[in-house]
Steps between C-alpha positions, in 0.01 A plus 500: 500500500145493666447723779358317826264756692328383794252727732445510832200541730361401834308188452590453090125503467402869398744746366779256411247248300401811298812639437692148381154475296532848339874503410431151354216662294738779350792277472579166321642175644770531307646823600358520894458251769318632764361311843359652844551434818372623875724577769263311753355150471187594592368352112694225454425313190152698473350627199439891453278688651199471315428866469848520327459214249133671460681864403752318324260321283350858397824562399488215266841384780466121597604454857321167646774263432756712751568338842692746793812403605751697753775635365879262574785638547635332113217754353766749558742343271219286237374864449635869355270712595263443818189785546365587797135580532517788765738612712512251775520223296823644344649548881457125540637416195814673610502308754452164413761536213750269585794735399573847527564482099162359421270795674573719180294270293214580717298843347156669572270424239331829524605819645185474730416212690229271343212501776420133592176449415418207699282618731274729231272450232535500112545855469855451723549199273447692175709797609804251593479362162487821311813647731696155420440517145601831457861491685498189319500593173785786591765228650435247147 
């Protein structure tokens, strides 16, 4: 049975565009469906954040044809596990889970929060990848 994984940020144009873009790297189609979404609609329908498709392109990761979205409530049931970029974003999730049941799916995807790098340079860019890629590769 494919596993559905979807990860949650913000604005689904930084962390979350990464992270679908890395597990799809170390995972096939197959095996792993994976999808992001933002808690906000602050992005709808926009493309990445060009300094993410930029890092993700060093990474030899393919992110430009991703478009946000906010997260519905049937992402809670379409999907088994749901990842949370930081620890805010994972309070809102519990929240917005439509039942009670459906708030276990809902997991940290690191045991630190990923920094939202939105507001910094490359550097803040770079070090989100390498943190996402890392915890990544632990959880596949």
């Amino acid at each position: 049975m494919k596993r559905k994984i979807l990860v949650v940020c913000l604005g689904n144009i930084c962390r979350s565009p990464l992270a679908q873009g890395i597990f799809e790297f170390y995972t096939s189609r197959e095996e792993v469906f994976v999808d992001s979404a933002a808690t906000s609609n602050y992005h709808q329908d926009a493309s990445p954040d060009n300094r993410s498709i930029k890092i993700g392109l060093k990474h030899n990761i393919d992110i430009r044809s991703q478009r946000s979205r906010q997260i519905k409530a049937i992402d809670f049931t379409n999907f088994d596990e749901i990842y949370a970029v930081d620890q805010s974003i994972f309070q809102r999730l519990q929240e917005l889970a439509p039942e009670k049941k459906l708030q276990k799916k809902v997991k940290m995807i690191d045991d630190r929060d990923v920094h939202d790098p939105y507001y910094g340079d490359e550097n803040d860019f770079e070090a989100v990848f390498q943190q996402l890629d890392s915890c990544i590769q632990k959880l596949i």
